[in-house]
C-alpha positions in Angstrom: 11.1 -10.1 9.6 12.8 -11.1 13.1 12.2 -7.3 14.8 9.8 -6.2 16.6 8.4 -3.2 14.8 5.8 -3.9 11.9 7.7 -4.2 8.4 5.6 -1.7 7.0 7.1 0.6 9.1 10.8 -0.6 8.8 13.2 1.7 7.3 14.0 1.3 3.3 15.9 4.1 1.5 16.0 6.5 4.4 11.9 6.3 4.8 9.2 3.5 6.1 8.1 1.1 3.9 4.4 2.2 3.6 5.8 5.7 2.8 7.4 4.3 -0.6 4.3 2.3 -1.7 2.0 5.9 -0.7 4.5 8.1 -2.9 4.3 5.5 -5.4 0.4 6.1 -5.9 0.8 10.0 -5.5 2.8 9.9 -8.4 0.5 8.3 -10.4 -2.0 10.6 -9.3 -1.9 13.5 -7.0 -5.6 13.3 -6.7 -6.2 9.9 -6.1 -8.0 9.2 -2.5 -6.2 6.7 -0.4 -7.9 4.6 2.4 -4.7 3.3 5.0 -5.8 0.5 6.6 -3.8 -0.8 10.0 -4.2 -2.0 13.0 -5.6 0.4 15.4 -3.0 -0.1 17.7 -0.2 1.1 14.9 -2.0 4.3 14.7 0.4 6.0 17.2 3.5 4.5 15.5 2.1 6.3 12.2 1.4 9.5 13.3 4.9 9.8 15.1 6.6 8.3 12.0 4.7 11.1 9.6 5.5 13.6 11.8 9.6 12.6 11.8 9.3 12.2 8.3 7.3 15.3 7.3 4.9 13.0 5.6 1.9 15.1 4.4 0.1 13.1 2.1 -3.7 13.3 2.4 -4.8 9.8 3.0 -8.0 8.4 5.2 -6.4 6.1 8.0 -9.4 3.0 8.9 -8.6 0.5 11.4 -8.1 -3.1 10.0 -9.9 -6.3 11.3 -8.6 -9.4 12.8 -8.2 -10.5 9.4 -7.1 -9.2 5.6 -10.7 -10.3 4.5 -11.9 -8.2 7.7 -9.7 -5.3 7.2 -10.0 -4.8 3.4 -13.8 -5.0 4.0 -13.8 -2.1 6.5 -11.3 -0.3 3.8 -14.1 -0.6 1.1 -16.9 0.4 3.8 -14.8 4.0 3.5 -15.3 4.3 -0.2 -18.3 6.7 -1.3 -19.7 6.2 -4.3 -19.4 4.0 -7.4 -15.9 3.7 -9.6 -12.8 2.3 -9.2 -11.0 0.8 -6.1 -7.4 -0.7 -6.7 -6.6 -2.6 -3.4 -2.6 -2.9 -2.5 -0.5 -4.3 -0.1 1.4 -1.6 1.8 4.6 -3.7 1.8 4.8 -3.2 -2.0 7.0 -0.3 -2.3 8.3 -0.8 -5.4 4.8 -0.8 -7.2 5.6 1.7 -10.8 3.2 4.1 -12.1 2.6 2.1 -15.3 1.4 -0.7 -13.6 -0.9 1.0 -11.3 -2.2 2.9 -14.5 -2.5 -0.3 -16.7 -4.6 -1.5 -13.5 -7.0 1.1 -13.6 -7.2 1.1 -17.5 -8.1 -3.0 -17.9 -10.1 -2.9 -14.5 -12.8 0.1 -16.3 -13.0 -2.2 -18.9 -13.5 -5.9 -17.5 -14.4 -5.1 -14.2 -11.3 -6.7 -12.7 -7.4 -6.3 -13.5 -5.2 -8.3 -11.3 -1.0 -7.9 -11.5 0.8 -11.3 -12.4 4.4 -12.4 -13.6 5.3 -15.6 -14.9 7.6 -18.1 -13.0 11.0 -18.2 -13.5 12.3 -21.4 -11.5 10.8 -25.1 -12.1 8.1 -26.0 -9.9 7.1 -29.5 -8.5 3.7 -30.5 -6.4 3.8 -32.3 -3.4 1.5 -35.3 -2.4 2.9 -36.7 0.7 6.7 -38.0 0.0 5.9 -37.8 -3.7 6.5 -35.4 -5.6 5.5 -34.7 -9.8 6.8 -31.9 -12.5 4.3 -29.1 -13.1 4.3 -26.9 -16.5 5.4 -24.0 -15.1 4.1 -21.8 -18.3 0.3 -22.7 -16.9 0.6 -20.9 -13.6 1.5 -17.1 -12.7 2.8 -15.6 -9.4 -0.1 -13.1 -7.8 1.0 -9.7 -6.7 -1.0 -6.5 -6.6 -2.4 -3.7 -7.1 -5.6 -5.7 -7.9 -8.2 -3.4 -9.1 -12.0 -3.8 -9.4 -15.2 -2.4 -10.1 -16.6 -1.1 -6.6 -19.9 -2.2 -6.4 -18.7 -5.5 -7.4 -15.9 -6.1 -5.1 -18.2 -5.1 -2.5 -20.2 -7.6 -3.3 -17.6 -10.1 -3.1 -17.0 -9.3 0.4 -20.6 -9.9 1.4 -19.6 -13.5 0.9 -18.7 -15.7 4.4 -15.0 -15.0 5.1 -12.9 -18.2 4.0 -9.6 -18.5 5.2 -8.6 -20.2 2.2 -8.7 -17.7 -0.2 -6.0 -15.4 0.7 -6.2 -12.4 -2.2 -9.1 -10.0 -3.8 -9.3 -11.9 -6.6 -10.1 -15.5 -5.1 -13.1 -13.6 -3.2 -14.0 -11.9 -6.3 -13.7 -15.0 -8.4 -16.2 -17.1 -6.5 -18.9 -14.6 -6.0 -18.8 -15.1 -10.1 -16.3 -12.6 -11.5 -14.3 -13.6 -14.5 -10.3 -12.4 -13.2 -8.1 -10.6 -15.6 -4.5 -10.5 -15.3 -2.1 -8.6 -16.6 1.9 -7.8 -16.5 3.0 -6.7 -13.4 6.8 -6.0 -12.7 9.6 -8.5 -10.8 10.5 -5.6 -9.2 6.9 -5.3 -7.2 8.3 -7.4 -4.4 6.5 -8.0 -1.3 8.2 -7.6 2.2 8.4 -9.9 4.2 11.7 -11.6 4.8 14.7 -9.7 5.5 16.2 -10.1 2.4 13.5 -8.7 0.5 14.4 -5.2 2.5 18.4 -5.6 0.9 16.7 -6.7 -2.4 14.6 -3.7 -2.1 17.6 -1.2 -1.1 19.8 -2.2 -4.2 16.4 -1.6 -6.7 15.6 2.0 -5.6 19.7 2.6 -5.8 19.0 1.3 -9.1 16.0 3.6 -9.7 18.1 7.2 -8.4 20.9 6.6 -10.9 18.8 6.0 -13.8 16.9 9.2 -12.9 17.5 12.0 -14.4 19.6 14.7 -11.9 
């Protein structure tokens, strides 16, 4: 993101990233627990941003790990019980309620339910300085909320970390779990180049003048 602060704490709409993707889940569910996960070192940054921001949603703050594998493993250690755990990156702010419903829905029913979109541009692979025409229609973009059955994603972390699979589903997939996907939105963009934060900005001005005043 070129700046110094973490660009889950960058301002979007007049509030921190991470605030927008927390609202986002309250919305869906007022009731819903929430397990934040950050570095321990961006604890202070958080509590000074919730406290300039009024921020007063309840949510259980967990220190990551060196690593996402690491970090959404000590998330899941905070998680009593059996149910339903939909894990999210916090630089999704634009995540709708539909989708994180629809998540929960497909996930109590095949154990798994992972967000995807189809790809919009051409796509070509690689092999040194050659390069061949992929059918786009056979591959889908990843995003999240990808939700699972708890017991089972937990036991998908019990695997060796592997640096090569870089979502839930990956881990989940090779412990044995069949991966469902569904329809996630164009608009749940990930931050993480500055112009995702203008892209971003223009969608929730979007969003205020198509709600109702």
């Amino acid at each position: 993101m070129q700046q110094a602060l973490p660009k889950q704490f960058l301002t979007l709409h007049g509030l921190p990233v991470l605030m927008h993707t927390l609202y986002a889940f309250y919305r869906y569910s007022s009731t819903l627990p929430i397990i934040l996960v950050l570095p321990e070192d961006d604890f202070a940054t958080w509590e000074s941003l919730c406290r300039t921001h009024q921020f007063t949603l309840p949510v259980t703050l967990q220190a990551g790990g060196a690593s996402r594998y690491a970090s959404v493993k000590k998330g899941l250690g905070r998680i009593e019980g059996d149910g339903l755990v939909a894990i999210h990156d916090g630089v999704r702010p634009l995540v709708s309620e539909a989708i994180i419903a629809k998540s929960f829905r497909l996930a109590a029913e095949n154990q798994s339910a992972v967000a995807a979109v189809t790809l919009k541009d051409s796509i070509r692979q690689v092999d040194g300085v050659s390069t061949r025409a992929l059918d786009r229609s056979s591959f889908r973009l990843i995003q999240t909320p990808q939700t699972f059955d708890v017991s089972v994603i937990r036991a998908a972390y019990d695997q060796p970390e592997d640096a090569t699979l870089t979502d839930d589903a990956s881990l989940a997939e090779r412990a044995g779990l069949s991966i469902t996907l569904f329809e996630g939105g164009y608009e749940n963009i990930k931050i993480t180049t500055p112009e995702d934060l203008v892209v971003a900005e223009a969608l929730l001005n979007i969003r205020d003048r198509r709600s109702p005043q």
